[in-house]
Backbone as CSV, one residue per row, in Angstrom:
resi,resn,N_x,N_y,N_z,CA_x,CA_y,CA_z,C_x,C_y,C_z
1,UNK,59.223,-1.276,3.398,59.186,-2.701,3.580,57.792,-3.198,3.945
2,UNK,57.081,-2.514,4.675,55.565,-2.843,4.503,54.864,-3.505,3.428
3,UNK,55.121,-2.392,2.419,54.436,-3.041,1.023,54.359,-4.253,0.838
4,UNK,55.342,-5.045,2.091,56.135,-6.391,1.311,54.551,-7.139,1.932
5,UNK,54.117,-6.759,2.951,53.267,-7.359,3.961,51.998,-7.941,3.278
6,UNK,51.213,-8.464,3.470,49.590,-9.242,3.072,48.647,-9.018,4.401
7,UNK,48.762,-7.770,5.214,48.066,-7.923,6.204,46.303,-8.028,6.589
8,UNK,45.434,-8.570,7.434,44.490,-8.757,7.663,43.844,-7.376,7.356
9,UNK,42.455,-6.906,7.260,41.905,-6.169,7.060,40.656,-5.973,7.928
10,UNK,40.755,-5.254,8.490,40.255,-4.792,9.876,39.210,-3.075,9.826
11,UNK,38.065,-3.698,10.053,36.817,-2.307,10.201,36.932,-2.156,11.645
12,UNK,36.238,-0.597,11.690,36.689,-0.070,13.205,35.168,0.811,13.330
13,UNK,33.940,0.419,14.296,32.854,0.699,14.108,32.521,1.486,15.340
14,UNK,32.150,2.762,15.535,31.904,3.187,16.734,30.466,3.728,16.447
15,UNK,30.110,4.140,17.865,28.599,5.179,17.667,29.126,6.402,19.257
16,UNK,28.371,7.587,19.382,28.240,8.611,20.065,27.392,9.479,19.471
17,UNK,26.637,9.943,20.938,25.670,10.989,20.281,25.002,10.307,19.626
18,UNK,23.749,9.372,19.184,22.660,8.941,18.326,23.605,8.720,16.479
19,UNK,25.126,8.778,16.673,25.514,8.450,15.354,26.396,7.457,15.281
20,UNK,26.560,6.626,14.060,27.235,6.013,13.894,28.422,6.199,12.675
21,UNK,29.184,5.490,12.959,30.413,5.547,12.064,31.396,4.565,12.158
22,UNK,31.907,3.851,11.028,32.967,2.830,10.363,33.842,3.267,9.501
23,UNK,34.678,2.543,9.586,36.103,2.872,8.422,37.048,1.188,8.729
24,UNK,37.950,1.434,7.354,38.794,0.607,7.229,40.113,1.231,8.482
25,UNK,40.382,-0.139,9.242,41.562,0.346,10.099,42.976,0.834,9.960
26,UNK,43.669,1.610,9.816,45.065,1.497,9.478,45.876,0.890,9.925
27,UNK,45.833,0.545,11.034,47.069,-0.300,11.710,45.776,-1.388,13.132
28,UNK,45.953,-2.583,12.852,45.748,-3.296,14.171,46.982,-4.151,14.372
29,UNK,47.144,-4.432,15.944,48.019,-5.430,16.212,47.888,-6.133,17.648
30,UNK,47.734,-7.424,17.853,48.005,-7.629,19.336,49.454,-7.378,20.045
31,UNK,48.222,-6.758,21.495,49.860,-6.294,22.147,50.276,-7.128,23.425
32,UNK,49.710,-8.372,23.448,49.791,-9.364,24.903,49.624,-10.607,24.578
33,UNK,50.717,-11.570,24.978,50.663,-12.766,24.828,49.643,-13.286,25.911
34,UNK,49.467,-12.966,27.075,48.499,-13.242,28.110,46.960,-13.833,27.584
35,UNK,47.284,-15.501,27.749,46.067,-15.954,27.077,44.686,-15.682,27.322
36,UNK,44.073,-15.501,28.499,42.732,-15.217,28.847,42.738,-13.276,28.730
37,UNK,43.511,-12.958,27.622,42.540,-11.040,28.007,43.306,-10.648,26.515
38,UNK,42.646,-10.161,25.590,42.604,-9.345,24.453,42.968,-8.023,24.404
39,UNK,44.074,-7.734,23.986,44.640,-6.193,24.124,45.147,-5.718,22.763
40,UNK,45.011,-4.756,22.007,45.400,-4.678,20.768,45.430,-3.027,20.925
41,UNK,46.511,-2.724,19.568,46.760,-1.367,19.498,46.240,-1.071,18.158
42,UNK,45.218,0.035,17.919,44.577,0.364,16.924,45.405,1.778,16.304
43,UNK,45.691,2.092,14.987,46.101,2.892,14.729,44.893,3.878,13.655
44,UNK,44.821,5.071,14.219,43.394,5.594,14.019,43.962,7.056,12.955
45,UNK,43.131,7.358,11.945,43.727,8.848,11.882,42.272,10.204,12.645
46,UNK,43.497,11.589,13.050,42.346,11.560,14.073,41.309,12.430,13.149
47,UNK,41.400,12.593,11.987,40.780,13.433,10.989,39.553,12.776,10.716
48,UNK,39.143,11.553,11.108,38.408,10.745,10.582,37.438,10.933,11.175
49,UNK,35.891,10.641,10.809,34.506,10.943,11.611,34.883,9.341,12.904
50,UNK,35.048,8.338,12.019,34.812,7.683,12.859,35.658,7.838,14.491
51,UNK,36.637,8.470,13.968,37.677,8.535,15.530,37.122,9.309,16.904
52,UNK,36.420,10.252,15.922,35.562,11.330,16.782,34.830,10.414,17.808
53,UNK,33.974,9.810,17.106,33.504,8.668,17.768,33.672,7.882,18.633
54,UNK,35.144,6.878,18.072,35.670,6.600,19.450,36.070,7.299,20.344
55,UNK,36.516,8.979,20.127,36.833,9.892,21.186,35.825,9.944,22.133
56,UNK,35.057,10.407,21.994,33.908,10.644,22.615,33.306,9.264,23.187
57,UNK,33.092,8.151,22.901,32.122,7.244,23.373,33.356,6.603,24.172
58,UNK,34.916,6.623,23.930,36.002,5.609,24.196,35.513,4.094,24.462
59,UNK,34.457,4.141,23.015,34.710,2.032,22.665,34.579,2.312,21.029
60,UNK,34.542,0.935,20.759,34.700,0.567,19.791,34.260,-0.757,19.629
61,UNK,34.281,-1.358,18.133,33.966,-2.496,17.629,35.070,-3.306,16.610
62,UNK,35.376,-3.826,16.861,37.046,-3.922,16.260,36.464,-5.623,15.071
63,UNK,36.162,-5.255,13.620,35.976,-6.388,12.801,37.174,-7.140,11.970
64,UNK,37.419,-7.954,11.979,38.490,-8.733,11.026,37.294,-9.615,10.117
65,UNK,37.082,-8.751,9.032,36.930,-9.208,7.387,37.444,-9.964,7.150
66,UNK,36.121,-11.109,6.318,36.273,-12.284,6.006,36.602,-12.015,4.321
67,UNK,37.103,-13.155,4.041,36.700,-13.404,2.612,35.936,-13.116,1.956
68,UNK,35.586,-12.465,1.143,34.144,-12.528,0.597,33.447,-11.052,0.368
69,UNK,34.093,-10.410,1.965,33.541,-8.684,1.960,34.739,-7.965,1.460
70,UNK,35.348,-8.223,0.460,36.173,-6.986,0.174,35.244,-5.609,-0.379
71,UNK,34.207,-5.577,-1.119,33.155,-5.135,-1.285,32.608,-4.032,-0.294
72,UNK,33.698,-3.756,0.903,33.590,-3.112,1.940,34.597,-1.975,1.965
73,UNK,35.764,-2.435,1.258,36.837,-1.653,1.098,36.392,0.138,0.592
74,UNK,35.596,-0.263,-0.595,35.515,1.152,-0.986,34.607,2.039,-0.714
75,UNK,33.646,1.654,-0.060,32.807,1.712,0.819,33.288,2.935,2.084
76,UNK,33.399,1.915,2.742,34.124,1.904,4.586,35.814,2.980,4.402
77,UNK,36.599,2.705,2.875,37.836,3.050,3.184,37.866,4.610,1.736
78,UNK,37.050,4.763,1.276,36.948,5.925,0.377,35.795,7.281,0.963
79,UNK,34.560,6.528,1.399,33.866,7.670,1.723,33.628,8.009,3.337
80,UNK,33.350,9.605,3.386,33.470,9.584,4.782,31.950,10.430,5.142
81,UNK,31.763,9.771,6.345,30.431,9.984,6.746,29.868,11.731,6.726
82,UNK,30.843,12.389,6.680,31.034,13.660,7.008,30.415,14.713,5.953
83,UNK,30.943,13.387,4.600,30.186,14.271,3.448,29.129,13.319,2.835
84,UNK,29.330,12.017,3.594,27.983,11.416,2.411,27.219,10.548,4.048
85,UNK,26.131,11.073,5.073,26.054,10.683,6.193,25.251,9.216,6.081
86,UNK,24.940,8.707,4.930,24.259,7.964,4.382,25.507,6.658,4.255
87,UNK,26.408,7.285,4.777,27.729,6.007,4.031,27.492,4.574,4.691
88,UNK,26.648,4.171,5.575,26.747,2.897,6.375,24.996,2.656,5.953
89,UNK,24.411,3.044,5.564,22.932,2.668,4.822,22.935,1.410,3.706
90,UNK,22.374,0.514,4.267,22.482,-1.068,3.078,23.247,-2.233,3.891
91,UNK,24.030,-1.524,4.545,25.029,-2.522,5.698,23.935,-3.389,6.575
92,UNK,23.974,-4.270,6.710,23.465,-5.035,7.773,23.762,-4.893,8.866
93,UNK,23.364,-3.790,10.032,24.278,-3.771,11.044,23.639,-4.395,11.757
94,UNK,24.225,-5.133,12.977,23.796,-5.378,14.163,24.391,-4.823,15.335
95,UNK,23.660,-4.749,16.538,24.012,-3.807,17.763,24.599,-5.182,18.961
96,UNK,25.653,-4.455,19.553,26.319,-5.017,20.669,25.666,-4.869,21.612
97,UNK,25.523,-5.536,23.060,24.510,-5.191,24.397,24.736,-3.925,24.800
98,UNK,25.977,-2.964,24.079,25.958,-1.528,24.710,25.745,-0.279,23.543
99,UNK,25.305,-1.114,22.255,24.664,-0.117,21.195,25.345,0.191,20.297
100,UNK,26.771,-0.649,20.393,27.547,-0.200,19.071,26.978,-0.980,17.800
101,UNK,27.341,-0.681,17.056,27.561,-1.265,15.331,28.203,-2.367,15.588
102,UNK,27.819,-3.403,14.741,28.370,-4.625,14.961,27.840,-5.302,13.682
103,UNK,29.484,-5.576,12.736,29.392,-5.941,11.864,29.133,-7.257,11.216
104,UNK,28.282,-8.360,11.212,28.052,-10.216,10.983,28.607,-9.893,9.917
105,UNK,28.739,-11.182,9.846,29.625,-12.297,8.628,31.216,-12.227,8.734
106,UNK,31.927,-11.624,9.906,33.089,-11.429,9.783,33.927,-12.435,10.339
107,UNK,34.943,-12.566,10.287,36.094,-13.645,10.967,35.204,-13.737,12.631
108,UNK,35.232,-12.564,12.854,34.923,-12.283,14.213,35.083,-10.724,14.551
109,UNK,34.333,-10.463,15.635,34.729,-9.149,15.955,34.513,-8.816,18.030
110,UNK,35.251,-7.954,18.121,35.197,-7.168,19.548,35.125,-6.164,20.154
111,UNK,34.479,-6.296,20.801,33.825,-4.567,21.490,35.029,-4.740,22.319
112,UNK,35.550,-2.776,21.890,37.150,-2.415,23.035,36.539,-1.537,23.604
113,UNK,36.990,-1.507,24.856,37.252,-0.075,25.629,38.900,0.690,25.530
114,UNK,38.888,1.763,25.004,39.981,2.690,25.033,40.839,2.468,26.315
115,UNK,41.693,2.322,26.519,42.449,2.253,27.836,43.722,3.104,28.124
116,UNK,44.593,3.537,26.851,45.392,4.529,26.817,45.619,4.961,24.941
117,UNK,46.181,6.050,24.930,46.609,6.509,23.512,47.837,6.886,23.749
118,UNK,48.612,7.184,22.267,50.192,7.843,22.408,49.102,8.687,20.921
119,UNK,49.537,9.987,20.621,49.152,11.098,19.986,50.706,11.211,18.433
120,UNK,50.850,10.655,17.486,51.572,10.659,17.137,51.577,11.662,16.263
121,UNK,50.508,12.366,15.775,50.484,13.604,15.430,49.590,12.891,14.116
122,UNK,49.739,12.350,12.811,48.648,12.076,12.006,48.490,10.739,11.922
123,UNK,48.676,9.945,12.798,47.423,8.725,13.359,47.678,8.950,15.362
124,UNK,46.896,8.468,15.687,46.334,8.405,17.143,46.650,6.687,17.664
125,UNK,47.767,6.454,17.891,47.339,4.867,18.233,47.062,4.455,19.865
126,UNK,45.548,3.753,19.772,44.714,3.847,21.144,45.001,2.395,21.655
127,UNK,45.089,2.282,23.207,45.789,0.780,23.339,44.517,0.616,23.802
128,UNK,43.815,-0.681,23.321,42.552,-0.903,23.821,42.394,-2.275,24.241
129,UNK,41.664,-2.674,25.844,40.532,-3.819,25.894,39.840,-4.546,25.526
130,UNK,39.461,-5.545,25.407,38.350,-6.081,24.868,37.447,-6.682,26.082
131,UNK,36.282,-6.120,25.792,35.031,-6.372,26.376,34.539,-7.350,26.254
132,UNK,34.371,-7.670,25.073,33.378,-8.616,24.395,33.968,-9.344,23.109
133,UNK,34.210,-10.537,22.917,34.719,-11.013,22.222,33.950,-11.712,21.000
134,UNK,33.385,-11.797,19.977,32.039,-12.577,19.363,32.978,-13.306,18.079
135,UNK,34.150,-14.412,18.244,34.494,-15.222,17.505,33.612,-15.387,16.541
136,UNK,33.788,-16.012,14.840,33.178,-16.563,14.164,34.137,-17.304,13.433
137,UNK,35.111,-18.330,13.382,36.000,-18.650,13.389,35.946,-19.807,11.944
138,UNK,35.103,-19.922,11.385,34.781,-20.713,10.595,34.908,-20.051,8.637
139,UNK,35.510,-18.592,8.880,35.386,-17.849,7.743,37.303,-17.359,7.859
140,UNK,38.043,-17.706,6.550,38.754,-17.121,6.539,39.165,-16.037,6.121
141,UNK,40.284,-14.948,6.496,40.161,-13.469,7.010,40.731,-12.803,5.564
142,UNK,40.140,-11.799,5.609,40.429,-11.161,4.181,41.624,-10.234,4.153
143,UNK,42.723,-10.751,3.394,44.011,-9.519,3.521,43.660,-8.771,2.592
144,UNK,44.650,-7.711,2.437,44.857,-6.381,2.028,45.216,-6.849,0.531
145,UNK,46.317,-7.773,-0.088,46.465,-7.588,-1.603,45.668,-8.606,-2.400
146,UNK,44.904,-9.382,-1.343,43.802,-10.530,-1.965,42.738,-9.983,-1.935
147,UNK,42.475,-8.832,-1.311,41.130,-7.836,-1.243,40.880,-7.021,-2.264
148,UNK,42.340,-6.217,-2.821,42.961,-5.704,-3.830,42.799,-5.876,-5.374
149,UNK,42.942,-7.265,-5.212,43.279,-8.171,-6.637,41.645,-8.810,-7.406
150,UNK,40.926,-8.866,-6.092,39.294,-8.984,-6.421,38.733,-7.748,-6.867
151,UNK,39.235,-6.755,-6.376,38.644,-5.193,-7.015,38.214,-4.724,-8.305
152,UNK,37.321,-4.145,-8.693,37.727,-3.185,-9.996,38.804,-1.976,-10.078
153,UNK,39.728,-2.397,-11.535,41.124,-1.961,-11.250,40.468,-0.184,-10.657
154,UNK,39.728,0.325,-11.422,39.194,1.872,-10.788,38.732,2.091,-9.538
155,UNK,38.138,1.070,-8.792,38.408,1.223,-7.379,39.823,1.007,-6.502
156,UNK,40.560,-0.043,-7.053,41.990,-0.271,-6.349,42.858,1.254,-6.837
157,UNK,42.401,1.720,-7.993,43.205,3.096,-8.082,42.534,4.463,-7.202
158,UNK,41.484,4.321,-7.211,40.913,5.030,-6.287,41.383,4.879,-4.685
159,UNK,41.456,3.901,-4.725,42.046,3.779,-3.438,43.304,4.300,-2.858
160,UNK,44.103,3.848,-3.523,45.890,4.017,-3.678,45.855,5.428,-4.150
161,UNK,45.490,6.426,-4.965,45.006,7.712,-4.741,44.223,8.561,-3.498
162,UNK,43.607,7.686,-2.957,43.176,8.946,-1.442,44.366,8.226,-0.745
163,UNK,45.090,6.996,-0.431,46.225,7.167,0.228,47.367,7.937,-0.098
164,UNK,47.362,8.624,-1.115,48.314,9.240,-1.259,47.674,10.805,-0.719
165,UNK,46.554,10.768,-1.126,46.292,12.066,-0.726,46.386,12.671,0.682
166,UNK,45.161,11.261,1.356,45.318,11.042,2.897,46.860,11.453,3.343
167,UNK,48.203,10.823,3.051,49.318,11.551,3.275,50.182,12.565,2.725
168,UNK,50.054,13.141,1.867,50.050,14.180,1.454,49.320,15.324,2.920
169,UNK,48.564,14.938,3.035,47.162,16.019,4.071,47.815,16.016,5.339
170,UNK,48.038,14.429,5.920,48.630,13.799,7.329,50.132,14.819,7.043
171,UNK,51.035,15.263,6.473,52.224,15.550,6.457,52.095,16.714,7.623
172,UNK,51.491,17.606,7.462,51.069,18.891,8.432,50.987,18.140,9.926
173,UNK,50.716,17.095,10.575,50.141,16.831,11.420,51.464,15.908,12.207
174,UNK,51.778,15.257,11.276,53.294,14.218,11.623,53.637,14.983,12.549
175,UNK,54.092,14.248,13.679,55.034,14.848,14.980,56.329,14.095,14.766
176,UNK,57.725,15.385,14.645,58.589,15.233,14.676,59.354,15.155,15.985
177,UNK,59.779,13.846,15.939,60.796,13.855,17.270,62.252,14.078,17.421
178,UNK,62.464,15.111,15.988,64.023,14.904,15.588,64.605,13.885,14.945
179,UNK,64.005,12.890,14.962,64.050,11.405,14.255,64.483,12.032,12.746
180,UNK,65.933,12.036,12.102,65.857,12.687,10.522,65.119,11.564,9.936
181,UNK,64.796,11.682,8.385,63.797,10.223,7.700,65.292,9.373,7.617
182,UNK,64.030,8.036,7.179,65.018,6.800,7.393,65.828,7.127,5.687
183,UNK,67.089,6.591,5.668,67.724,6.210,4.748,67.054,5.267,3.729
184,UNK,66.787,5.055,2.401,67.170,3.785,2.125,68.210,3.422,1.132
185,UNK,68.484,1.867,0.974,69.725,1.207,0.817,69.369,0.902,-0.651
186,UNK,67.954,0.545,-1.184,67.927,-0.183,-2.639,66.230,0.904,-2.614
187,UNK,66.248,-0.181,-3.630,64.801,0.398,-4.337,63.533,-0.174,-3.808
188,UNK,62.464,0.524,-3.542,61.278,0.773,-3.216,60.994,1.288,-2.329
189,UNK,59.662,1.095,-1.461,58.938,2.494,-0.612,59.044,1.835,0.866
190,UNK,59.383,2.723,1.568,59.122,2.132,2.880,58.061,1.971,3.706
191,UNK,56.968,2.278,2.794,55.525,2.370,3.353,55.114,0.779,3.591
């Protein structure tokens, strides 16, 4: 039932150790109605360079993509720093007052501090703070099948191919809680 979704599209920018590293987010969500304080749950995989990152430094830079940068997707969500260390070279970055990556032109973005995780076995979802908040509120936010639909069809297949692969890989890692899989009732994916 996901599939059904159009959700926002969200970069996740950390640095540790003199390096940096970005990726497309898998899961963001706010987790507090509490108007004056920013709390969101990031869903991370922990295979990723960039996670390392947030492991180690426990912050982050949390971007909501505007319109305009889908151009980031294959980028940020196909290559990984690990084999091409050059992958964030051409980016315009700018630095936060505590040295992270900090992505302009976006909806807006926020420096988190890590505050707790649950370990779900192949994503990590980290409940995080916000530090620093840098609104830009004047750009509207780029979803997932309008990001999609601007693509070249060989990058949108490229894409939808390392997600399959990506889970295919994640299957080893899934933590079972006895939970049997869900049923379904009609046709399509529950992804």
């Amino acid at each position: 039932m996901f599939h059904l979704t159009n959700h926002e599209v969200f970069v996740i920018s950390s640095r540790a150790e003199g390096r940096d590293g970005a990726q497309i987010a898998t899961w963001v969500i706010p987790v507090t109605l509490v108007p004056d304080r920013m709390r969101v749950a990031v869903a991370m995989s922990p295979r990723n360079h960039t996670f390392s990152l947030v492991q180690r430094s426990g912050r982050m830079v949390l971007h909501l993509l505007a319109e305009g940068q889908e151009d980031l997707l294959p980028r940020l969500g196909l290559l990984s720093a690990r084999d091409r260390p050059d992958k964030l070279s051409g980016i315009p970055w700018e630095r936060t007052a505590s040295g992270l990556p900090r992505l302009p032109g976006t909806c807006g973005s926020a420096e988190l501090v890590v505050v707790d995780r649950l370990d779900s076995g192949d994503r990590v979802i980290l409940l995080c703070d916000a530090l620093e908040i840098h609104p830009e509120p004047d750009r509207p936010p780029l979803r997932h099948k309008d990001a999609l639909s601007r693509l070249p069809p060989e990058v949108v297949q490229a894409l939808a191919d390392k997600r399959l692969r990506d889970g295919d890989r994640d299957r080893a890692l899934f933590r079972d809680y006895g939970t049997p899989p869900p049923q379904s009732t009609g046709p399509g994916d529950l992804r």
